[in-house]
C-alpha angles and dihedrals in degrees: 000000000000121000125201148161139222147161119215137112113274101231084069103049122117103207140125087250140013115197125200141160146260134188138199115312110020088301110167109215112219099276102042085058098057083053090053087052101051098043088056096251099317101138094034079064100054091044089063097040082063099239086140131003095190095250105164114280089013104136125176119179116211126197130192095025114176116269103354132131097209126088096230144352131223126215125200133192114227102178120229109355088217094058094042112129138115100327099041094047095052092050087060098050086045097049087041091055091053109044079047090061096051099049101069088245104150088189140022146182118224124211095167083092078072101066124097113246116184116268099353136098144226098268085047088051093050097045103043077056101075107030084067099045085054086046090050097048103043115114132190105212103121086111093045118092095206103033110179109230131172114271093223105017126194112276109172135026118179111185122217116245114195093250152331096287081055083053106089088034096054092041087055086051098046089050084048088049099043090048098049090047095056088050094047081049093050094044085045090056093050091045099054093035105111113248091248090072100024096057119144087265091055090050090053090053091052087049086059085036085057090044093063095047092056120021102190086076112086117206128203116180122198125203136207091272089047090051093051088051092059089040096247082170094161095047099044076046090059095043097051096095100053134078095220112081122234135243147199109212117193114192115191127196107184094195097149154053124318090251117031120107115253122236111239129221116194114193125192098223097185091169082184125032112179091145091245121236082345081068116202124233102265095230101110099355092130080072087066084087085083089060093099091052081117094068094036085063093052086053087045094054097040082058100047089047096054096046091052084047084231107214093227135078114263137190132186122197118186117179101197128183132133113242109221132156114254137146095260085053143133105270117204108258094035114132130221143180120227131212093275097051099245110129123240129207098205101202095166114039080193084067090072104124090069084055093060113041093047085068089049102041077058094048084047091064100065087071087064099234128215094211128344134215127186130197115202127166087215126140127040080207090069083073097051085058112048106353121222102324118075128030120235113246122191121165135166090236110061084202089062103053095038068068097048088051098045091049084051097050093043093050091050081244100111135192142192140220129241132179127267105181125165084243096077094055088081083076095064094056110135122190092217110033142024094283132332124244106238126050124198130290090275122088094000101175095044103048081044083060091040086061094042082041088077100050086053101064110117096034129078091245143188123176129206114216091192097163088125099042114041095077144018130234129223125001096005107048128175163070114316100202094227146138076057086092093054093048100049099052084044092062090033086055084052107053 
């Protein structure tokens, strides 16, 4: 998909397809208006007619329109002008993609970047522009021998700035969209991929695919005897019961300077979740593949990052393993040591993302951060608390995650405190190791934090809980892509 911008007035472009858009009631935005005028009232016609009223995700396409030069234009509702802001702007670019792909319209200009959504600019319409046309038209058929695809998909969409002076800062935006899009993609293809192909071995081969693509990353890939070596005593415990063995799987950028600290990014990439001993219900448990979407947005941001050549050091840590129930097994009440010495009652052999990534938050620490996040989809509880909308950040440095938040807020991928006060370590006391890993049925994500909390020490640290939002249910299953778009205006705010 080819991305462009340009600045001209509608009723003079030459393209396959012009879309503009329309509020409540049969308001005509700017641009359509300049259409209707042009065309002597012939949308303003239709309008009335009541062929459309702009409630949000409304389109009609037109063809053969008076006196335009275009082939067809695209009308799409908006909903009520005075309430129009992120949501509603992404409903429109969604609804506009798809109507696009449908129409045979190989090419389009957009002029939905024009309209005024609240608090943001041009460059942040363009780019979210994109970022959601790549969203609505990304499809997951790889597995399927008969995928329907369009027969003459859209190729190329180029997105109106207001003029000349807009122009630098749109095509910047457009380079920032496309190559968050390709990450959330990228994250999006791990993710729905079934745990019999995207095993840890498999995520250690895409590392090295990613490699190749872009030489400037350097991968180092650690197996079951390497771990043991290092004492990763809680990971090897979550990876006994499987047949796969795990990895730990370390992706370096080196896009700054000799000397600067990297930001680290620590993904759970759980490829199987069956809860172990601790055994799951099996409704739904096929869903248990997108348990390693932590890791795949590691993967999604380290490619972002490469494609925009970030001025900054980057590393990427990813502890994969599948957690399955075996005789050789985890049993609940075994104690292990992890990496950093420190014991662990393991009382719920379900509650295994929070194993894995304290040994890597520890491994992490060797590269000397500036500053780490972690993604993990790991409490259930997570859900109970805010649904499938905002993803639960904790950290130990309160500036850290006011940036974590603001990058959130900024990318349209937002995210949500929650506490983690000492208080809440009380619910982690084992009688026969140093804690317990599992607290009780109150405040699960954030006793879950308080576990990963003293693994994080020494390191400025925020963790994701992104169990909510990772993945969607029902009709619409599969793997969202975020929290890619977090992350990567988290590392753009930092260069």
């Amino acid at each position: 998909m080819e991305y462009a911008v340009k600045s001209g007035i509608p009723e003079k472009q030459r393209s396959a397809c012009v879309v503009v858009g329309v509020f409540e009631s049969r308001r005509l935005s700017t641009a359509a208006s300049r259409l209707d005028e042009a065309s002597g009232g012939f949308l303003t016609h239709l309008l009335r007619r009541g062929d459309m009223d702009g409630r949000a995700g409304q389109t009609l396409m037109l063809t053969n329109v008076p006196e335009m030069v275009c082939d067809r234009i695209l009308l799409v509702g908006c909903g009520r002008e005075r309430d129009f802001g992120d949501r509603a702007y992404h409903q429109a670019v969604t609804a506009a993609a798809n109507a696009l792909q449908e129409s045979g319209a190989v090419e389009a200009i957009s002029y939905l970047s024009d309209l005024p959504v609240k608090g943001r600019d041009n460059a942040w319409r363009v780019r979210a522009a994109v970022l959601t046309t790549g969203n609505a038209l990304y499809r997951f058929d790889r597995l399927k021998t008969d995928s329907e695809k369009p027969r003459r998909p859209l190729r190329k969409l180029t997105l109106s700035v207001p003029g000349r002076r807009e122009l630098p800062a749109g095509e910047r935006a457009v380079v920032e969209g496309r190559a968050i899009a390709n990450g959330m993609a990228l994250a999006k293809d791990l993710g729905n991929l079934p745990g019999n192909i995207c095993t840890p071995t498999y995520l250690a081969e895409q590392a090295e695919a990613l490699a190749k693509e872009f030489p400037a990353l350097k991968v180092e890939v650690l197996g079951p005897k390497d771990m043991e070596e290092l004492g990763m005593g809680a990971l090897l415990a979550v990876a006994r019961g499987s047949r796969q063995e795990p990895r730990l799987i370390t992706m370096r950028y080196d896009g700054g300077g000799r000397g600067d600290k990297p930001h680290a990014l620590v993904g759970k990439g759980v490829t199987f979740d069956s809860g172990g001993i601790s055994i799951k219900p099996a409704a739904a448990m096929d869903e248990m593949k997108f348990d390693m979407c932590g890791a795949a947005s590691v993967f999604g941001t380290l490619r972002a990052a490469l494609e925009l050549e970030l001025p900054l050091n980057l590393v990427g840590v990813v502890a994969a393993t599948e957690n399955l129930p075996d005789g050789n097994a985890t049993k609940p009440g075994d104690v292990v040591t992890t990496m950093s010495g420190q014991t662990v009652e393991i009382l719920n052999t379900d509650a295994e993302g929070r194993l894995a990534l304290c040994d890597a938050l520890t491994y992490t620490e060797r590269f000397g951060p500036a500053t780490v996040l972690d993604m993990a989809t790991l409490t259930g509880a997570c859900i109970v608390a805010l649904g499938h909308e905002a993803h639960a950040v904790l950290g130990n440095q309160q500036g850290l995650v006011n940036d974590v938040l603001a990058a959130g807020r900024t990318a349209g991928d937002r995210g949500w405190e929650l506490p983690l006060w000492d208080e809440y370590q009380d619910g982690l006391k084992s009688n026969f190791a140093d804690m317990a890993n599992v607290g009780g049925r109150d405040a699960g994500t954030i006793t879950a934090a308080c576990f990963l909390s003293r693994y994080a020490k020494k390191m400025r640290w925020a963790h994701l809980d992104i169990a909510g939002t990772a993945w969607n249910s029902g009709e619409k299953k599969g793997a969202t892509g975020r929290p890619v778009p977090l992350l990567t205006q988290y590392l753009l705010d930092r260069c």
